[in-house]
Wavefront OBJ file of the C-alpha trace (Angstrom):
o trace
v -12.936 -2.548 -11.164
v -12.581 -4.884 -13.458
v -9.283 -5.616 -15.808
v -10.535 -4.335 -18.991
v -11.318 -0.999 -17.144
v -8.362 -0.985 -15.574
v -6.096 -1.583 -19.428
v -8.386 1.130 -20.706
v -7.481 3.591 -18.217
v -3.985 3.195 -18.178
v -4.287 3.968 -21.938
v -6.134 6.804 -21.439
v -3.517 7.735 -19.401
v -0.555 6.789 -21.410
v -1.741 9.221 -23.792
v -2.056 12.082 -21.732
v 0.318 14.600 -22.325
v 1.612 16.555 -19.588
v 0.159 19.554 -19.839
v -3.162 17.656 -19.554
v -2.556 16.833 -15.987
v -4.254 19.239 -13.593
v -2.314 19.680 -10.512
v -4.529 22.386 -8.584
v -5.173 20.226 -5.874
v -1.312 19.529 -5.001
v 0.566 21.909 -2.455
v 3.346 22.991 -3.729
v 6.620 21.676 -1.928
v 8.753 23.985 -1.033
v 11.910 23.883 1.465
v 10.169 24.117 4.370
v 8.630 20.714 3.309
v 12.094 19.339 3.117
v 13.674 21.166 6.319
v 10.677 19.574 8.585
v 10.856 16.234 6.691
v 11.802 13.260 8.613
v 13.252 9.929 6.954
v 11.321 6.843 8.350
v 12.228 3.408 6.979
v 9.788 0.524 7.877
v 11.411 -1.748 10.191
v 13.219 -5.162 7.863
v 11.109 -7.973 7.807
v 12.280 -11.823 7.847
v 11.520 -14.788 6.236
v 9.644 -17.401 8.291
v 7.445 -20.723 7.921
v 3.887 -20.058 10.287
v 1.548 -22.440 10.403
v -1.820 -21.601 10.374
v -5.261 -22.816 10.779
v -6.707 -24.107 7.417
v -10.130 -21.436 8.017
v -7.798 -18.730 9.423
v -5.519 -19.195 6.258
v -8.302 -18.990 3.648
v -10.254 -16.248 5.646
v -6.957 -14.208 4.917
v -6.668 -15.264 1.176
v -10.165 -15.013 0.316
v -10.125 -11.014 1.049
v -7.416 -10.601 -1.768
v -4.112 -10.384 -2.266
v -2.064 -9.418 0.285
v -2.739 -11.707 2.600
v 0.860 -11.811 4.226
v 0.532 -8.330 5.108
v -2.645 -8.445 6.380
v -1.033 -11.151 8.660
v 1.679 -8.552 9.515
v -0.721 -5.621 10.268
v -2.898 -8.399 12.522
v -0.215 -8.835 14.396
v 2.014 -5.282 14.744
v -1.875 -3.968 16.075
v -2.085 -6.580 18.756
v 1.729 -5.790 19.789
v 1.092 -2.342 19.878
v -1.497 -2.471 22.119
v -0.034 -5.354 24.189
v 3.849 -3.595 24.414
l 1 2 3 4 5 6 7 8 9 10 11 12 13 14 15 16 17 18 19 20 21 22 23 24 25 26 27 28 29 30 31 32 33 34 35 36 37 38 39 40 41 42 43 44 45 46 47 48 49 50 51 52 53 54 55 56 57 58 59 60 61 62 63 64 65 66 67 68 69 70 71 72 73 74 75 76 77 78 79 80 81 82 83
């Protein structure tokens, strides 16, 4: 999608009012939502310096942003299945 599409929409949007939004598809939340609900909070993450290979880097950064977290998910998959 490109970033004209993307300003156009949220215009679109912006102008909605909301009784234009249709919410059929949402289940309703009720308290027995909120009585079966459990908190999770991701575990804290620290700062580091990793150095990387130069193609392993740019691999990473050439799918997009978010390479750092890609990194992260890379790594809590290979600890999961290595704990």
């Amino acid at each position: 999608m490109s970033k004209k599409s993307t300003k156009s929409d949220l215009k679109r949007i912006d102008a909605m009012q909301d009784e234009d939004i249709d919410y059929s598809d949402i289940p309703e939340i009720d308290a027995d939502f909120f009585r079966n609900a459990t908190v999770v909070t991701p575990p804290t993450k620290k700062q580091l310096t990793l150095r990387l290979d130069d193609d392993v880097l740019m691999w990473l950064k050439n799918q997009g942003k978010g390479y750092q977290s890609r990194i992260n998910a890379i790594l809590r998959a290979y600890y999961e299945a290595n704990r």
